[in-house]
LODOPA-705340 format. One record per residue (C-alpha): z negated, x, y negated; residue in three letters. Coordinates in Angstrom, 3 decimals, padded with zeros to 6 digits, always signed. Layout:
N
<site><z>Z</z><x>X</x><y>Y</y><res>ALA</res></site>
...
END
This chain:
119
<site><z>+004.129</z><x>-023.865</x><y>-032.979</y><res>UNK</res></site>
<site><z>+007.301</z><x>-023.427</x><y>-034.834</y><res>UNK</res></site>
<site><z>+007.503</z><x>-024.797</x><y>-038.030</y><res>UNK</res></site>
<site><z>+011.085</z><x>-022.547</x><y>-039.312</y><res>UNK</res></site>
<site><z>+012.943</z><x>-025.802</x><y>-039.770</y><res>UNK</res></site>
<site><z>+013.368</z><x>-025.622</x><y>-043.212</y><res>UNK</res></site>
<site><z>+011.735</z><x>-028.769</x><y>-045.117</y><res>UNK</res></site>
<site><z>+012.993</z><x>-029.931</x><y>-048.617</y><res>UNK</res></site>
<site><z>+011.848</z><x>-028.136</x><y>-051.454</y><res>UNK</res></site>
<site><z>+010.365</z><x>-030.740</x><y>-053.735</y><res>UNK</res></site>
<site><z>+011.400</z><x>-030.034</x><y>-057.573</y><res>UNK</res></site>
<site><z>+008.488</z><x>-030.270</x><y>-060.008</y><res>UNK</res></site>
<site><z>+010.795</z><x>-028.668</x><y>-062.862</y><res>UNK</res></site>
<site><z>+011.664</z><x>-032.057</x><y>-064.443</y><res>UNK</res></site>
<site><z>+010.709</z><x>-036.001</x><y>-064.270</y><res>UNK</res></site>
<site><z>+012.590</z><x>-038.610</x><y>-062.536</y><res>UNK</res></site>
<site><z>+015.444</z><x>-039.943</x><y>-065.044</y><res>UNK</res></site>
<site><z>+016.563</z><x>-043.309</x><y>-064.880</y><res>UNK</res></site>
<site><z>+019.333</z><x>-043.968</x><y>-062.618</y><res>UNK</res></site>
<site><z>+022.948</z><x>-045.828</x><y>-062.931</y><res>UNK</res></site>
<site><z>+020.711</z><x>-048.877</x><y>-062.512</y><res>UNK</res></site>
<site><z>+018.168</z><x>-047.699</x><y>-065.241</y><res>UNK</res></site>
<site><z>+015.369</z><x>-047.582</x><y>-062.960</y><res>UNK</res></site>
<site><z>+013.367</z><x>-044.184</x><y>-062.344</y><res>UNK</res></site>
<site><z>+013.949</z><x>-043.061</x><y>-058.780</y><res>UNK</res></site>
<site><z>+010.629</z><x>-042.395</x><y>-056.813</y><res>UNK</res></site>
<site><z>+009.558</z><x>-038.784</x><y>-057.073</y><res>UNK</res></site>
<site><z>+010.052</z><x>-036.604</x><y>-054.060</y><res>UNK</res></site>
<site><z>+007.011</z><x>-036.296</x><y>-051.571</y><res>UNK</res></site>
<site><z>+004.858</z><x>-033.413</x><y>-052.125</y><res>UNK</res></site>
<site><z>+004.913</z><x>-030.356</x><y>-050.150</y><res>UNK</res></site>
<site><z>+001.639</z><x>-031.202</x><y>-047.750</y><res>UNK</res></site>
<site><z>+003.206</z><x>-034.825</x><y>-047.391</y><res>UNK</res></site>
<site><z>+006.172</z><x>-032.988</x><y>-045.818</y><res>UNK</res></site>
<site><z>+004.799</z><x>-030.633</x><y>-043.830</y><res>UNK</res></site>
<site><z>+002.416</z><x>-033.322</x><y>-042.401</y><res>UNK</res></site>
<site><z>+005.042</z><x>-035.337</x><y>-041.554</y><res>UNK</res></site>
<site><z>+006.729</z><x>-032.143</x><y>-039.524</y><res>UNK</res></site>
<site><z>+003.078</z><x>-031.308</x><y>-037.322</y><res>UNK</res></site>
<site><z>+003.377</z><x>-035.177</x><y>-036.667</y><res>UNK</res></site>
<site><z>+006.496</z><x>-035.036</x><y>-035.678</y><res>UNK</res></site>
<site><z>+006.115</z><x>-031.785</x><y>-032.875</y><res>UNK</res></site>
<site><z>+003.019</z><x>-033.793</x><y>-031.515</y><res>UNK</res></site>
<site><z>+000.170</z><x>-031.051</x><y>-033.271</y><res>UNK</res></site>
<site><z>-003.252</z><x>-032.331</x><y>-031.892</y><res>UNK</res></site>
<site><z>-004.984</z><x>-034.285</x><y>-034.292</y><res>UNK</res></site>
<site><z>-007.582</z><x>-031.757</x><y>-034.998</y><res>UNK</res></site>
<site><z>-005.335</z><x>-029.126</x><y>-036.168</y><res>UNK</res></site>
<site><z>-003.888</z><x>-031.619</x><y>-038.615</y><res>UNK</res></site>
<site><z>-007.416</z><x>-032.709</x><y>-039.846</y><res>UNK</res></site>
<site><z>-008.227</z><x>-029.074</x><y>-040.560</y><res>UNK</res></site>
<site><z>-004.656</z><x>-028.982</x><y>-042.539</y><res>UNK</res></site>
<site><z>-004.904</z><x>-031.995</x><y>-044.911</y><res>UNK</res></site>
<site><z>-008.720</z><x>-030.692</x><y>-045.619</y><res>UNK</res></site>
<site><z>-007.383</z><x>-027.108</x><y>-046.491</y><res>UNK</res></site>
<site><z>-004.568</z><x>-029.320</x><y>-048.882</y><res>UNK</res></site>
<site><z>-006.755</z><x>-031.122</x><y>-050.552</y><res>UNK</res></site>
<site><z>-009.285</z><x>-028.183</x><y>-051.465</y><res>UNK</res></site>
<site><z>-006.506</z><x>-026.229</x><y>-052.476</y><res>UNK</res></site>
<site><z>-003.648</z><x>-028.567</x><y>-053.520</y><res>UNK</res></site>
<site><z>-002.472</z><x>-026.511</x><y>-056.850</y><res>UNK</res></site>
<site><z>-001.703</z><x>-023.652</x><y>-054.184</y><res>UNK</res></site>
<site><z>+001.082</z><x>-025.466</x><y>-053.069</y><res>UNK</res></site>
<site><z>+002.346</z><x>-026.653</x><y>-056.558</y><res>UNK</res></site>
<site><z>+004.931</z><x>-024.317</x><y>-057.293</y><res>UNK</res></site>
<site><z>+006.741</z><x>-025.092</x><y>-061.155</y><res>UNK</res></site>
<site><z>+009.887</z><x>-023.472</x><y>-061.641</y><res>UNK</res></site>
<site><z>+011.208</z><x>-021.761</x><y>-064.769</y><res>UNK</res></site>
<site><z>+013.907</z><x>-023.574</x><y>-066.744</y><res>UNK</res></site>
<site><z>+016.136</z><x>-020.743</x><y>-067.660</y><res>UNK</res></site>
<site><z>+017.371</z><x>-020.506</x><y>-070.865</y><res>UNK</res></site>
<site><z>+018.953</z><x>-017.287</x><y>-072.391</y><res>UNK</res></site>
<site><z>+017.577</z><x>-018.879</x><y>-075.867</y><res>UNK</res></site>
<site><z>+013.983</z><x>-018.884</x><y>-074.971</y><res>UNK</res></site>
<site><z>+014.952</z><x>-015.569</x><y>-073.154</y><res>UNK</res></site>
<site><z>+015.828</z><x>-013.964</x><y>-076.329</y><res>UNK</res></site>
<site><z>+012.879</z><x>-015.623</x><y>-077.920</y><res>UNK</res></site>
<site><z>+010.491</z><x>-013.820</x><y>-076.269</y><res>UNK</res></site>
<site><z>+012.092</z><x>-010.980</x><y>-075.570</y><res>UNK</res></site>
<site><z>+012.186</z><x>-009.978</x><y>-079.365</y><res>UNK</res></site>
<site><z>+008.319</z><x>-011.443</x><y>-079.455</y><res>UNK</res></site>
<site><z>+008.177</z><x>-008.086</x><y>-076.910</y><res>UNK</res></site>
<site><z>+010.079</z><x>-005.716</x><y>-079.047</y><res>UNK</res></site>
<site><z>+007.541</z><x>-006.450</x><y>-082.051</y><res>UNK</res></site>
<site><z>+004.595</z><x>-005.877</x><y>-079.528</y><res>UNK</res></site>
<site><z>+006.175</z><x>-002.497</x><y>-078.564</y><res>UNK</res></site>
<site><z>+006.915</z><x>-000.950</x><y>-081.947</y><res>UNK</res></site>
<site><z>+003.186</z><x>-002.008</x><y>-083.009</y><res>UNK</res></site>
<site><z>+002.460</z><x>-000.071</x><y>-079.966</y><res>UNK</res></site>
<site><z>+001.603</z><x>-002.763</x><y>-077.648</y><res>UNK</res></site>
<site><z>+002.995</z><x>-001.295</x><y>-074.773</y><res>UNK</res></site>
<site><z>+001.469</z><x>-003.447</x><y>-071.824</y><res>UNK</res></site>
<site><z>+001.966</z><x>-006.872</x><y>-074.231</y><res>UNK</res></site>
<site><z>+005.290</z><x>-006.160</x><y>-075.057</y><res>UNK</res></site>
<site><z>+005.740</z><x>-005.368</x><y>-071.083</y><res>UNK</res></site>
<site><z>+004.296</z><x>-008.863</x><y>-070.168</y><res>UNK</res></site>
<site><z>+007.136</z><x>-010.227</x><y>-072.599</y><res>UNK</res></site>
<site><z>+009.878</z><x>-008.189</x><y>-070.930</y><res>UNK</res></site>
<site><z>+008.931</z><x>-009.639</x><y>-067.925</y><res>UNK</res></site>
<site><z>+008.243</z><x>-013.384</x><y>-068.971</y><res>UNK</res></site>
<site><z>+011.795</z><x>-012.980</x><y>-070.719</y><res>UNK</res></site>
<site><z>+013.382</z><x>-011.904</x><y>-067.620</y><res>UNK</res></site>
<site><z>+012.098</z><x>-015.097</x><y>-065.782</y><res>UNK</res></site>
<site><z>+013.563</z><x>-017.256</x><y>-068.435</y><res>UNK</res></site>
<site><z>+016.988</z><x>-015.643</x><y>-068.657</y><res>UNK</res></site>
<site><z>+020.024</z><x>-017.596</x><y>-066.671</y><res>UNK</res></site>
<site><z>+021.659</z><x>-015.520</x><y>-063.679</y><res>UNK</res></site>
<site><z>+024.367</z><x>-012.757</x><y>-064.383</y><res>UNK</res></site>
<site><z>+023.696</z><x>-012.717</x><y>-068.331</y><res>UNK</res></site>
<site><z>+023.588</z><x>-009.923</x><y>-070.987</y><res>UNK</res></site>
<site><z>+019.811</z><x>-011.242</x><y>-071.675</y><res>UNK</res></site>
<site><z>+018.850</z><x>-010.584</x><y>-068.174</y><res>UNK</res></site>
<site><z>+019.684</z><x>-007.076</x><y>-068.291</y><res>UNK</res></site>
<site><z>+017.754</z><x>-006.860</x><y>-071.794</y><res>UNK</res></site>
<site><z>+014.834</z><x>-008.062</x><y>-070.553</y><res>UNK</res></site>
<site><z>+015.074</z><x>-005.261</x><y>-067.337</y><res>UNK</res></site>
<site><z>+016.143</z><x>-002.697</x><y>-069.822</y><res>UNK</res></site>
<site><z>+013.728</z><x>-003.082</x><y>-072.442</y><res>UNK</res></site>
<site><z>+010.941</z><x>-003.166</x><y>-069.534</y><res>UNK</res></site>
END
């Protein structure tokens, strides 16, 4: 079975905002709702599919993926959260800051090579 279509990522970053019309667009489907849809769609027997939607809803916050909002602000934030860690001699904190900084800093900036510099 080939499943390397790709599906559309659903975004759990933010909440629906109104629209022109000032009413809240549905959310998108969730990931298992897609993928369903897909084994429907290439005719998978029906008893592969029941083992699937079992396995998704035992383990449904495996396929909830949240996203990082970057921001160079909260980069900085915590990035200087790590350099207090590290002079107090807090080495593996202040490396856990680095890091989280580094996931919060915006593409191509000064604070994401801070973050991989100070780590």
């Amino acid at each position: 079975m080939n499943l390397s279509t790709s599906a559309p990522t659903p975004s759990t970053s933010t909440a629906p905002q109104p629209g022109p019309s000032g009413v809240k667009p549905s959310p998108p489907p969730k990931l298992h709702t897609v993928l369903l849809d897909k084994f429907l769609a290439k005719g998978v027997p029906n008893a592969d599919i029941t083992v699937y939607r079992d396995f998704v809803l035992q383990h449904d916050a495996l396929l909830e993926v949240l996203e990082v909002k970057k921001s160079n602000r909260t980069a900085v934030a915590i990035r200087e959260a790590g350099n207090r860690l590290f002079l107090e001699k807090k080495y593996d904190e202040a490396l856990e800051k680095y890091n989280e900084s580094i996931c919060h800093a915006e593409f191509n900036s000064e604070h994401l090579g801070m973050g991989y510099a100070n780590r």
